[in-house]
C-alpha positions in Angstrom: 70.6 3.1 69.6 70.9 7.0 70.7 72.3 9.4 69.6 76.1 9.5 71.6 75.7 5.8 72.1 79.4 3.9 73.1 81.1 2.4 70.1 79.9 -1.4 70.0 80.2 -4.1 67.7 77.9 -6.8 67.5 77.0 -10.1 66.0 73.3 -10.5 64.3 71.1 -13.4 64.1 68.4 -13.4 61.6 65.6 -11.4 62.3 63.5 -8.2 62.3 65.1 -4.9 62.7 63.4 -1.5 63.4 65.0 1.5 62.7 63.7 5.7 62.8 64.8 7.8 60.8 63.8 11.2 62.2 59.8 10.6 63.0 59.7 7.8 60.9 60.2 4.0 61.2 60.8 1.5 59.0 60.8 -2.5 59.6 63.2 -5.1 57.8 64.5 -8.6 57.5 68.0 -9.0 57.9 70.2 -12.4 58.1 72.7 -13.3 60.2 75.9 -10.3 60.0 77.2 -8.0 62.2 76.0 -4.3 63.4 78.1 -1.6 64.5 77.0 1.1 66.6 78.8 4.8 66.8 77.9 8.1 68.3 75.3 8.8 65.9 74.7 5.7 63.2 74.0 2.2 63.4 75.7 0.2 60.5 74.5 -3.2 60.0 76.4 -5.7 57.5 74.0 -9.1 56.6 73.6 -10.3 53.0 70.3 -10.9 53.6 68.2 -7.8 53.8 64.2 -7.2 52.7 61.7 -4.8 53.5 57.8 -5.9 53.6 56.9 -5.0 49.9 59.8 -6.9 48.1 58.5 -9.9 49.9 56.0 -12.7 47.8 54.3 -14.6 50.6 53.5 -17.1 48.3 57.2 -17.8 47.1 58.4 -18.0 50.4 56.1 -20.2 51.7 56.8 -22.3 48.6 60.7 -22.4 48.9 59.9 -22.7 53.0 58.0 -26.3 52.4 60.9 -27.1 50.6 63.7 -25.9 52.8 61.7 -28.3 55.8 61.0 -31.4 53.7 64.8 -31.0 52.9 65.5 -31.2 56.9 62.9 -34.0 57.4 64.9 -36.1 55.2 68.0 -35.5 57.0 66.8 -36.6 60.6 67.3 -39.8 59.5 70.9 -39.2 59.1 73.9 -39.0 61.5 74.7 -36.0 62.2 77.9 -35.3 63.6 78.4 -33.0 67.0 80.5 -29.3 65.7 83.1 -29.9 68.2 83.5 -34.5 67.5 87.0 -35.0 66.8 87.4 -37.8 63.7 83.7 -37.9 63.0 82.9 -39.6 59.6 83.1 -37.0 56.7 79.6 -37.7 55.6 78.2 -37.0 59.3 80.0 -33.8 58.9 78.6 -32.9 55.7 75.1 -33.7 57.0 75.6 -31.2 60.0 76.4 -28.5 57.4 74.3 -29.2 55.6 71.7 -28.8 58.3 72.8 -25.7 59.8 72.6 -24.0 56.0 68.8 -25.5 55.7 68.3 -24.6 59.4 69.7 -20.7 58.5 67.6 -20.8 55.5 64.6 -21.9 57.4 65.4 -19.0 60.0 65.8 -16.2 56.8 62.3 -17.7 55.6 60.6 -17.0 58.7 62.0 -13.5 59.4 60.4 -12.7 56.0 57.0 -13.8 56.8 57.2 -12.6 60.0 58.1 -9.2 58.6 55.0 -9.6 56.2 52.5 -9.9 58.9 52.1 -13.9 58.7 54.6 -15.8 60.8 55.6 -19.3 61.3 54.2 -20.8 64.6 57.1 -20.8 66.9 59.4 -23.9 66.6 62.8 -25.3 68.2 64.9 -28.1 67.2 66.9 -29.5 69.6 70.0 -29.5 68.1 70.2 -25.7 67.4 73.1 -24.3 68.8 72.8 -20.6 71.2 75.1 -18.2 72.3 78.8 -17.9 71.9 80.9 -21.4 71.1 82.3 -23.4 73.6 86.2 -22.3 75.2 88.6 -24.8 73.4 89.8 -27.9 75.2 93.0 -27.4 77.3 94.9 -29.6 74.9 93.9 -26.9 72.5 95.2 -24.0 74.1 99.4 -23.2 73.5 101.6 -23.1 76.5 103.6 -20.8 77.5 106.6 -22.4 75.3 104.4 -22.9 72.1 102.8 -19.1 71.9 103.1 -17.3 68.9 106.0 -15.3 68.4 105.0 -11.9 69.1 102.7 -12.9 71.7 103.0 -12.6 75.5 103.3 -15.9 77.0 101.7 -14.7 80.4 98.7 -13.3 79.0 97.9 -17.0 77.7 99.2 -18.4 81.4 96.6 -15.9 83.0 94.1 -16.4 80.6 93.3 -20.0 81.6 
């Protein structure tokens, strides 16, 4: 960002950031959060945040071998879709349970990545990009069933 940047809020996935302040720059893991931008800062909100000598290679890779053997296991399992509508409770469990392992994997990486030794690069398939899918139609409210307070023809025009 430079200085007399636009106002901007923005949503973080895990991963390195570099910032500068005045000549110099400094590299650091953060998780998953949100960053906003002003005229002349850059605030970034993540629970996850490490800088290069707080990290143990040797601990992460550890905790990393377990964080995948933990996902091996759970290929085998159904796994239900985020937007299945009377999916079995323990298919749903098993997709959160995934996503945490798969967001722990990600936070894993970033440090090792940040350390100088990264993961080869890797996709599942079932990792989910960008913004969520719109709602069904049956999900949005009508006109008649808008919240009170709301403007019933901004919902109309909306769709």
């Amino acid at each position: 960002m430079l200085p007399g940047h636009l106002p901007l809020l923005a949503a973080l996935r895990t991963g390195i950031v570099a910032y500068r302040r005045g000549t110099e720059t400094t590299r650091c893991a953060v998780g998953t959060g949100f960053a906003e931008a002003g005229p002349d800062k850059l605030v970034i909100l993540t629970n996850e945040y490490a800088e290069r000598a707080e990290i143990d290679p040797v601990l992460v890779r550890k905790e990393l071998a377990e964080v995948q053997q933990r996902l091996a296991k759970l290929e085998a399992v159904p796994i239900a879709l985020p937007d299945a509508k009377g999916a079995e409770a323990s298919a749903v469990e098993a997709r959160d349970r995934r996503e945490a392992l798969v967001g722990r994997e990600n936070w894993l990486a970033a440090e090792l990545e940040l350390y100088g030794d990264p993961l080869p690069a890797t996709q599942r398939p079932y990792e989910e990009f960008g913004p969520p899918s719109p709602p069904d139609d049956d999900e949005v409210p009508s006109g008649s069933e808008a919240a009170p307070g709301s403007d019933p023809d901004r919902v109309r025009r909306a769709k």
